[in-house]
N, C-alpha and C positions, 0 to 999 in steps of 0.2 A: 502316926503309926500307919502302916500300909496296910490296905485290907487286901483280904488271900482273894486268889484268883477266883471268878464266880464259875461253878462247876455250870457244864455245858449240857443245853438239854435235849430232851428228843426231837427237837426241830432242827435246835442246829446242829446234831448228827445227820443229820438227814433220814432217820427211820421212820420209815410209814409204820402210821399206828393200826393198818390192818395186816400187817407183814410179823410185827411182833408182837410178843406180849410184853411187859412191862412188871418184874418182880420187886415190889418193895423190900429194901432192907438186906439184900440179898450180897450185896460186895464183902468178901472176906477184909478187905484191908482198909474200908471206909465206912461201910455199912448202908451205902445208898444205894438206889434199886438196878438192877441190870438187867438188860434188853435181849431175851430171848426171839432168837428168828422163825418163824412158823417152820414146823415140819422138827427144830432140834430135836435132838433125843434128850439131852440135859441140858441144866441152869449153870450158864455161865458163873464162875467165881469173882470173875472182877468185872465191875464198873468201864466203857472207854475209857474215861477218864485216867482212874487207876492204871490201867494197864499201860495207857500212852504213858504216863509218869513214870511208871518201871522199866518203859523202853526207854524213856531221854535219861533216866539216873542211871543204869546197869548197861545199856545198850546192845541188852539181850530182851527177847520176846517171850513175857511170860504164855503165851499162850491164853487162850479164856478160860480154862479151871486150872484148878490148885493142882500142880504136878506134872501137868503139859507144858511143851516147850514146844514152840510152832518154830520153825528153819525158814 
């Protein structure tokens, strides 16, 4: 059986851990944590991960919260 791709971490995004914060728990459609950029006004809804996944399946950009569409 093939095991699922290993979700990708704060390094290898390349986010400085003094640039963001780190929300556990936070991904509407996975539940793992999402990377707030110092200065945001709100908390991201999806995960990278997530989101690149809804860009390669739909090939539209959810945006980083539930209800934005980024163009």
């Amino acid at each position: 059986m093939a095991r699922p791709p290993a979700r990708p971490t704060v390094d290898e995004l390349n986010a400085c851990a003094d640039c963001v914060t780190v929300v556990a728990d936070a991904c509407v459609k996975c539940g793992d944590a999402v990377y707030v950029p110092q200065g945001a006004s709100e908390t991201p809804d999806y995960c990278p991960a997530c989101r690149s996944g809804l860009i390669a399946t739909t090939e539209h950009d959810p945006g980083w919260t539930w209800g934005s569409v980024s163009h």
